[in-house]
N, C-alpha and C positions, 0 to 999 in steps of 0.2 A: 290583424295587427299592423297592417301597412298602414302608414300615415306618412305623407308626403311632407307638408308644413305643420307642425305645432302650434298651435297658440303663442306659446312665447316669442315665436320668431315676429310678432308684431310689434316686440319693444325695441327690435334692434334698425338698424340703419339699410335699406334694398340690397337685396342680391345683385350681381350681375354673372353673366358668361364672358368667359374668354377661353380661345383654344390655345394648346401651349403643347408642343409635341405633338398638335393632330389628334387629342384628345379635348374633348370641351369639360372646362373647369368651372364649378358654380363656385362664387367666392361673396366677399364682405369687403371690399375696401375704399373705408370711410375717414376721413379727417385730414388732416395738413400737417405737415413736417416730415420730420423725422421718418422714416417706414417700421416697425413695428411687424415682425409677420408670428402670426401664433397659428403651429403646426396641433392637428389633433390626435389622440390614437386609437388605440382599437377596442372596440366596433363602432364610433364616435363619428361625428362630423365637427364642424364648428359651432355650433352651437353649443356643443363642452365649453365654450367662452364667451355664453351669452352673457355673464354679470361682470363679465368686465371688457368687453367690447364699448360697449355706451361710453364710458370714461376713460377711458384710453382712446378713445377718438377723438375726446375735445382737448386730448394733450400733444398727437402724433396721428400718422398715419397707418393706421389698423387695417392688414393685410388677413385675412380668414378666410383660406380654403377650405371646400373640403377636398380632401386631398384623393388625388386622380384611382377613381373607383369607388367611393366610399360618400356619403348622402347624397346628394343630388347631384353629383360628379359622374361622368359618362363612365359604363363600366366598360371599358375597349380591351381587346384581349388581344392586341397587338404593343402590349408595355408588360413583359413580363417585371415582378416583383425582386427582380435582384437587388439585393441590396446597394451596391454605387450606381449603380441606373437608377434607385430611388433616389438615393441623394445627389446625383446630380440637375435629379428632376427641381431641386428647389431651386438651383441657378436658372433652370430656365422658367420658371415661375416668374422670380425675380425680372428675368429678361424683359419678360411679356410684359408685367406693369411699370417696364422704366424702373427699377430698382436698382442701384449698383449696391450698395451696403445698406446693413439694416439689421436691426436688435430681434436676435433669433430666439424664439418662446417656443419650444417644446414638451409636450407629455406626451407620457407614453411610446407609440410609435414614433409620432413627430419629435420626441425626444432622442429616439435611438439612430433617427436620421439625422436631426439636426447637428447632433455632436459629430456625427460623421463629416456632414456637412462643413463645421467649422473647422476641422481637424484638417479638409481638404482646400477650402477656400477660406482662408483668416483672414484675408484683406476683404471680405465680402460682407464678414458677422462683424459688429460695432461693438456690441454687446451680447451675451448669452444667458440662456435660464433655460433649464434642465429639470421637468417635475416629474415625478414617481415613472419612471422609464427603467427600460432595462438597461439602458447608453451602453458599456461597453460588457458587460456580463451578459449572462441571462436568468431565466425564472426558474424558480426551486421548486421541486417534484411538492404538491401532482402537476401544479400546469404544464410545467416541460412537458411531462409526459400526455399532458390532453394534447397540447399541440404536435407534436412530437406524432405522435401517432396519426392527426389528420394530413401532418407537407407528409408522412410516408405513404397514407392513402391516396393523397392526391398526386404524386410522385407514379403513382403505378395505376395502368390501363387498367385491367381487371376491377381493382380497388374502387378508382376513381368513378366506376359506372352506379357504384354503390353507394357512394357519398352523395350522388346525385338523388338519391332517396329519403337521405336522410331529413327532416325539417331542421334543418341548421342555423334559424330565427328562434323558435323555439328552444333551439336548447339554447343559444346566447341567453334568452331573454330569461330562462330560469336561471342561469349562473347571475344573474345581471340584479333580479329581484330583489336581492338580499341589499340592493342598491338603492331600491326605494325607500324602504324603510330607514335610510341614514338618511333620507332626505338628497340624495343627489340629482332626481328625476322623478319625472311622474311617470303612468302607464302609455299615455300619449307621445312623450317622447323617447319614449324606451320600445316604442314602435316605431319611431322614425329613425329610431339610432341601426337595428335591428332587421324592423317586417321584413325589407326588400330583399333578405337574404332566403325568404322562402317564396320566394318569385320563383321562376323558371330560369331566367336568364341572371338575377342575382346570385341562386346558387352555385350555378355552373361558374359565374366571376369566382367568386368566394375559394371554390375549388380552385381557380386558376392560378390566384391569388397567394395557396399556402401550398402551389408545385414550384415556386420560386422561393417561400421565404423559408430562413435559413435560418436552426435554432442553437448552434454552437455558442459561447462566447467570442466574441472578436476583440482578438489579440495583436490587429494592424490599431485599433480602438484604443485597447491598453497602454500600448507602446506611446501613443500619441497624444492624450490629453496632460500631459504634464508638457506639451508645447503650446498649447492653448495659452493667449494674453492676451486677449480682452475682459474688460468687465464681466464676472460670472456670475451668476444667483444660482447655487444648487435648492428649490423651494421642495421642501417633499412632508407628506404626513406619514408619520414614522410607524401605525398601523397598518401599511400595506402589504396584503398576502402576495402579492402578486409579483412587485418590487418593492424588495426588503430595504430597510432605511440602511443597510449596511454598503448600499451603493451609493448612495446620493452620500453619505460619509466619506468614502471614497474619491469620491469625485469633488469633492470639497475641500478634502486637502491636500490632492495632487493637482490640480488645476491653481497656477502661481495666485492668481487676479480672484480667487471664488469666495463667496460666503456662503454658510450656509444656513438657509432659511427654514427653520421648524415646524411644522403643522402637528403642534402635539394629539393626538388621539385621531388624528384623523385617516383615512381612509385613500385607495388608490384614486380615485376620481376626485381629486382632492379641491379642485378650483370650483366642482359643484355642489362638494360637503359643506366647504368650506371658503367660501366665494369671498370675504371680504376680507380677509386673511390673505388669498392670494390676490387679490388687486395691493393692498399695500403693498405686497413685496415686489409687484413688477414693476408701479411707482418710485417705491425705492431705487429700482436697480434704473431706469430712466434716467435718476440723479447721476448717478455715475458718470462722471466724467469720460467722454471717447480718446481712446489714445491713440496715435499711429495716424 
């Protein structure tokens, strides 16, 4: 199942490397203006925004990592997953490519960072967009409970020697399947999104990975998004088991600046379901005037 590069990655604009933290970052950043950075989440890389990388690059500056650990991103086990060390991680992102402000694109995890992110630096976010994430809640049983159970396996020695057995590609890529069939990926790159996590030293990341991450709701998150003013796009499809359309509701009418943007029927991977549905909307949000 390992696949390094998919096919598709031929329609988009070269990779390059940059270290950022002492960790080396494979990244996308393509076009002129404006910076643009679209965060991806879990078990994804960038290429979750392969159909709308190409055109957003001939309008701004298209920033696409994948985010430190995760596709072709160094997997270093000297960056534990806490959550403000993640989100601070975006400032030094930003650092590395000359960025000082820039129109923050989140899903999923990179959405539950990014809000963090703007919550902490708001002179830094221009604009914001928030798609089917958990941002300041979390996910309704069962998955709490899948993940939930693996930070407490990976959390405990004993455990943790066990999980190292497990094929942990595999099982993503069986939860994940049900993904093809809506058309969000093919088998090819649901190997790239995935394979490396039944590698040796992927699994052992992966483990590392969920002894730092942290499945409460945060409520420094709660408190704080109704201080959020910048331009917002909450964009979400309101089918997602995973993150229920009851948060991006949420976050749409306590954020002063937000709208919210509808994916009717669609599904949590929703910029792959539904790819040209979300390029309108981040277009849209582009318009938006910067304030501050």
């Amino acid at each position: 199942m390992m696949h390094s590069t998919p096919k598709t990655e031929n329609k988009l604009p070269p990779r390059s490397n940059i270290t950022v933290d002492g960790s080396r970052l494979s990244l996308i950043d393509a076009g002129e203006g404006e910076a643009v950075l679209l965060l991806h989440g879990y078990p994804q890389s960038l290429l979750t925004w392969r159909h709308q990388i190409p055109t957003l690059s001939e309008q701004a500056r298209v920033i696409a990592p994948d985010w430190f650990g995760w596709g072709l991103s160094e997997r270093g086990f000297d960056m534990p997953a806490r959550y403000w060390d993640e989100v601070g991680r975006i400032g030094l992102l930003l650092d590395a490519v000359g960025v000082e402000r820039c129109t923050l694109v989140g899903h999923d995890y990179g959405g539950f960072l990014g809000l963090g992110f703007a919550t902490r630096f708001p002179k830094r976010v221009a604009r914001l967009s928030i798609l089917n994430s958990r941002a300041h809640r979390t996910f309704p049983q069962p998955t709490y409970a899948q993940f939930a159970a693996l930070c407490f396996a990976a959390r405990m020695p004993g455990l943790r020697e066990l999980v190292r057995l497990v094929p942990l590609g595999k099982l993503n890529a069986a939860l994940l399947r049900r993904n093809i069939a809506l058309g969000c990926f093919d088998e090819d790159l649901l190997g790239h999104y995935v394979g490396w996590m039944d590698t040796p030293v992927g699994r052992q990341w992966l483990i590392h990975f969920f002894r730092y991450y942290e499945m409460p709701a945060r409520p420094e998150l709660d408190a704080a998004i109704e201080n959020i003013t910048c331009p917002t796009d909450i964009i979400w499809g309101d089918r997602d088991p995973y993150c229920p359309f009851s948060i991006g509701r949420d976050l749409a009418a306590r954020i002063p600046d937000a709208r919210l943007v509808v994916i009717e029927g669609a599904d949590h991977y929703v910029m792959e379901e539904r790819p040209d549905e979300v390029l309108a909307g981040l277009l849209q949000l582009l318009e938006r005037p910067v304030t501050g």
